[in-house]
C-alpha positions as CSV (number, residue, x, y, z in Angstrom):
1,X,-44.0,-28.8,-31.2
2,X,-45.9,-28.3,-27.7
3,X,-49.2,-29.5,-27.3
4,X,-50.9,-26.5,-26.3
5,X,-54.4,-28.6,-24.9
6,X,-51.3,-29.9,-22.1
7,X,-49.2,-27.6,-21.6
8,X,-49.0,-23.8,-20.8
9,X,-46.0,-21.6,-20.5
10,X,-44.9,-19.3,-17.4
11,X,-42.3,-16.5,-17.2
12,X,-40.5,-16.1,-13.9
13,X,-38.0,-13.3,-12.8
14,X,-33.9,-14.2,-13.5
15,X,-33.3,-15.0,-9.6
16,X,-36.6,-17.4,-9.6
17,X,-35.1,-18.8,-12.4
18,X,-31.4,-19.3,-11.0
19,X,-33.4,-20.4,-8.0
20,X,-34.8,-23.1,-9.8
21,X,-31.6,-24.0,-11.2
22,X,-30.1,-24.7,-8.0
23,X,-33.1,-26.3,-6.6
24,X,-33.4,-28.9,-9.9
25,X,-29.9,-30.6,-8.6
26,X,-31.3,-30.8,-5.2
27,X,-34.3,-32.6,-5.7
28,X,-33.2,-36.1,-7.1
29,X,-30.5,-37.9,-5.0
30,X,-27.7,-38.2,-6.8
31,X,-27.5,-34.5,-8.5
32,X,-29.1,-35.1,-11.5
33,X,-30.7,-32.2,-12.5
34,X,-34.8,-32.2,-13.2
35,X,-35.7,-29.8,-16.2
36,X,-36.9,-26.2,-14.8
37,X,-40.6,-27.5,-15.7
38,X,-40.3,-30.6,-14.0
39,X,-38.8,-28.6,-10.6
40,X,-42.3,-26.6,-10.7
41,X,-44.2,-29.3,-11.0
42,X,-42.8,-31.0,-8.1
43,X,-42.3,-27.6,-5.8
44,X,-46.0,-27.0,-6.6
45,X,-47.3,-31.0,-6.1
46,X,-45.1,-30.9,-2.6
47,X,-46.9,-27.9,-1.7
48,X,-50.0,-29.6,-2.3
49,X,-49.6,-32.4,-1.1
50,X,-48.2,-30.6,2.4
51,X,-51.0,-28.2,2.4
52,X,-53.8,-31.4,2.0
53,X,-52.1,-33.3,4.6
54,X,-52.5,-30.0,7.3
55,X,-55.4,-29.8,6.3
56,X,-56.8,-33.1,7.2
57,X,-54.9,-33.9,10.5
58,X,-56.5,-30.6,11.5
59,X,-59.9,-31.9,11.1
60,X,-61.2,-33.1,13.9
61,X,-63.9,-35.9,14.3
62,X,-67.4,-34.4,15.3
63,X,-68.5,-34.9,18.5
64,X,-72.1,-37.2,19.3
65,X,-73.7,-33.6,20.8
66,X,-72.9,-31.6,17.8
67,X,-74.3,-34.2,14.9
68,X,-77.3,-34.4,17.7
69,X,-77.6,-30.9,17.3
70,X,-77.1,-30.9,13.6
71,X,-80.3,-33.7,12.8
72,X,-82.1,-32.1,15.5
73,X,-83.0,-35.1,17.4
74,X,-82.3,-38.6,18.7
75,X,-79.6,-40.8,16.7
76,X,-82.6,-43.4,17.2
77,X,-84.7,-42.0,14.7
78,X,-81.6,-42.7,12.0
79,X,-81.3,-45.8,13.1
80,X,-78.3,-45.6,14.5
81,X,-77.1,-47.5,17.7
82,X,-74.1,-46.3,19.9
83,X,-71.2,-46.3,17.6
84,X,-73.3,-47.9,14.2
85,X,-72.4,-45.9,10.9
86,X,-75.5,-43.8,9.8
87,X,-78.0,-46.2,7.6
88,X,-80.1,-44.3,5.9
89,X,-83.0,-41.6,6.8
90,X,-85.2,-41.7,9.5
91,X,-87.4,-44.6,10.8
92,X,-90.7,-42.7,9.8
93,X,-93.5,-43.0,7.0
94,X,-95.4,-39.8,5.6
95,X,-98.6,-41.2,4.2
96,X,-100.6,-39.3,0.9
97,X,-102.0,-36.3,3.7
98,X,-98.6,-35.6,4.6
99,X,-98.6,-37.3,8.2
100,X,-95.9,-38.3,9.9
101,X,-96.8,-42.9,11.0
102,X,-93.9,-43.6,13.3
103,X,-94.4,-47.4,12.8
């Protein structure tokens, strides 16, 4: 019997179905055929996968002016040096009153 906690069933149209049919002998080299369910999961995973990978070559790296503009300030205050990762927040106390000591 199926574990229902795993698994969950769908119902797709005839043509999906012959669809997936075809595509099951396709995916494997060699022609062995996947099962219908295992053909989903790897259509869907690809398109995943494919959709993730866009996503993150399209990300581009942020540019010194716009994180400047982000923290509102000088990348000195974070002590951070030319191209140093970010280590931690800024250089400044705030005493009991609330002032700001920039020792």
């Amino acid at each position: 019997m199926t574990d229902k906690t795993k698994y969950s069933n769908i119902s797709v149209s005839k043509e999906t179905y012959s669809s997936l049919k075809k595509l099951s002998k396709e995916l494997l080299p060699g022609g062995t055929p996947l099962s219908i369910s295992k053909t989903v999961d790897v259509l869907v995973n690809e398109k995943i996968q494919k959709d993730y990978n866009l996503l993150k070559s399209s990300k581009q790296q942020m540019s010194e002016e716009e994180a400047l503009k982000i923290i509102g300030g000088d990348l000195n205050l974070w002590g951070v040096g030319g191209n140093d990762a970010l280590k931690g927040p800024p250089k400044f106390n705030i005493n009991k009153k609330g002032e700001i000591n920039n020792d």
